[in-house]
N, C-alpha and C positions, 0 to 999 in steps of 0.2 A: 933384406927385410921386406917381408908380405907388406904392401900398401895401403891393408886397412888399419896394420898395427901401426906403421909407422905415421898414419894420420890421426890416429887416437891419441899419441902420443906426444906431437905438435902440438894437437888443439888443444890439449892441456897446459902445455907449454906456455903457447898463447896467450891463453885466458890468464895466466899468473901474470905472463908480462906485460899485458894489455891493458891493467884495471885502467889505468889515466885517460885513457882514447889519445893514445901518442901521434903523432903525425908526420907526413913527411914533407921534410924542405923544399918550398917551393922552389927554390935556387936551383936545387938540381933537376925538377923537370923542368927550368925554363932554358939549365944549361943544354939539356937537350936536344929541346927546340929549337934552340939557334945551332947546331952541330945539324939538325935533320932538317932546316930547314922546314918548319913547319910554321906555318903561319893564318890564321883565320878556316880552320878548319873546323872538322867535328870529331868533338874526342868522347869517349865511350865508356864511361865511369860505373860505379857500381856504389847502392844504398848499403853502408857497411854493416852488419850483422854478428851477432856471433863472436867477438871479439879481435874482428878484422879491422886491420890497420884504416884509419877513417884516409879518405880523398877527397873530404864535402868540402876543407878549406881550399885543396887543390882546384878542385871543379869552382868553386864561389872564385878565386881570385880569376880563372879562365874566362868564366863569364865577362868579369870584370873589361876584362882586355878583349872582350867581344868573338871569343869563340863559342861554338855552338856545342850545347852540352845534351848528352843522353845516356839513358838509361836503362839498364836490358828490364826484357821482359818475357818471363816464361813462357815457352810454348807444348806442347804436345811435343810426346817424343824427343825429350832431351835436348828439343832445337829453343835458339832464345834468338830475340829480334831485338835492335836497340831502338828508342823511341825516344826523338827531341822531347827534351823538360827545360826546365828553367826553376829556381830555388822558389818564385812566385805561381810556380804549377802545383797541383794537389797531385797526393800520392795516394794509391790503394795499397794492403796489405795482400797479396798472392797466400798462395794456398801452404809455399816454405816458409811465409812468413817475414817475407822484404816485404818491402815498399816497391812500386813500379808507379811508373806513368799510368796516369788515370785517361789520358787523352796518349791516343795509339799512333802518331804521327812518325812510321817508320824511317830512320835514316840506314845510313851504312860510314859509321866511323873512320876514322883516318889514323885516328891513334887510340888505343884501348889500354884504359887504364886497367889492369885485372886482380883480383885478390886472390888469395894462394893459402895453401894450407904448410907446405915445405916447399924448398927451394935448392935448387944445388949450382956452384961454378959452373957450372954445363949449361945453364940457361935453362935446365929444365925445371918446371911447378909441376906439384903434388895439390889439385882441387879435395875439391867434396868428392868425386866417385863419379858423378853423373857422364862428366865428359861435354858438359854444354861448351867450354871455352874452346876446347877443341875441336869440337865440330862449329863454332861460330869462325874462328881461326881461320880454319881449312876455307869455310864457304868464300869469309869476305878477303882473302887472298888470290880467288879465282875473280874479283870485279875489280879490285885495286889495290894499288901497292898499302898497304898500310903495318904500323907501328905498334909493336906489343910489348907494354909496360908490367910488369910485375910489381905490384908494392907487398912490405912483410915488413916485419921484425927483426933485425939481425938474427935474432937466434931461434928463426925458423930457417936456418941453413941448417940442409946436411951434410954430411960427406959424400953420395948418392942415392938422387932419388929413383929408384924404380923405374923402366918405360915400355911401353908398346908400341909398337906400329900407329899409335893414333896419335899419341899423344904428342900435343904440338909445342918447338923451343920458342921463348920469347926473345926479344930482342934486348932485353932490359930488363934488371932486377933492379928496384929502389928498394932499400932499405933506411931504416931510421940512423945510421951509422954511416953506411956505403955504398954504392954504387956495384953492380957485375955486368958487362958487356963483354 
């Protein structure tokens, strides 16, 4: 299935099964954490949109426990930079219509929380099109080892998703139901 039908057809998906802003079990990204050993880092979240599985309780309870929390922010040319925020920092609305950091203080994440349009056992996401996660993927994989989370919906799994040569596997699927590694 072409990739733009099969993302028209998620995001419908979605949106039906999304109206509550469902969330995902802290327990399982903190069982994570202690399996990756991850500890007082900076993890790399996303203002949910669109009917995306939220991660604000994720990222609030993170903070909580004194990890450093940021948030992309669109750049030119498909490229996106993650910038330290805090739930007491102000957001602006970008031109897609997120929210970003109002104050541009670039980091480089350790763990990337990412939002996904479909999903498959393979570890591969089906985005919006643009290909930013993929090309942020690729960059901050050449400075450090870092962790790629996928959160969804159960039933934005498919049987399989589509790929090219760009398109980069995660490490981690959370869903509201299960776990894929």
């Amino acid at each position: 299935m072409l990739k733009s039908i099969l993302r028209k057809k998620i995001l419908k998906i979605r949106e039906k099964n999304n109206k509550d802003k469902i969330q995902i079990n802290f327990n399982q990204i903190s069982e994570i954490f202690k399996k990756e050993k991850i500890t007082k880092k900076i993890i790399g979240g996303y203002y949910p949109v669109n009917f995306e599985i939220s991660d604000l309780g994720l990222l609030k309870q993170l903070e909580k426990k004194k990890f450093n929390i940021s948030l992309p922010v669109i750049k030119k040319n498909f490229q996106m930079d993650f910038c330290k925020w805090s739930f007491s920092d102000p957001l602006k609305i970008n031109k897609h219509g997120i929210p970003e950091p109002v104050i541009q203080n670039i980091v480089y994440p350790d763990v990337l929380l990412i939002p996904l349009v479909a999903f498959d056992k393979n570890l591969n996401r089906l985005g919006y099109g643009g290909g930013y996660y993929d090309r942020l993927i690729e960059k901050l994989s050449k400075k450090k080892k870092i962790i790629t989370m996928g959160l969804a919906l159960s039933v934005q799994e498919v049987d399989r998703v589509p790929i090219n040569m760009y398109d980069q596997k995660l490490d981690y699927i959370i869903t509201n139901k299960y776990l894929v590694k």
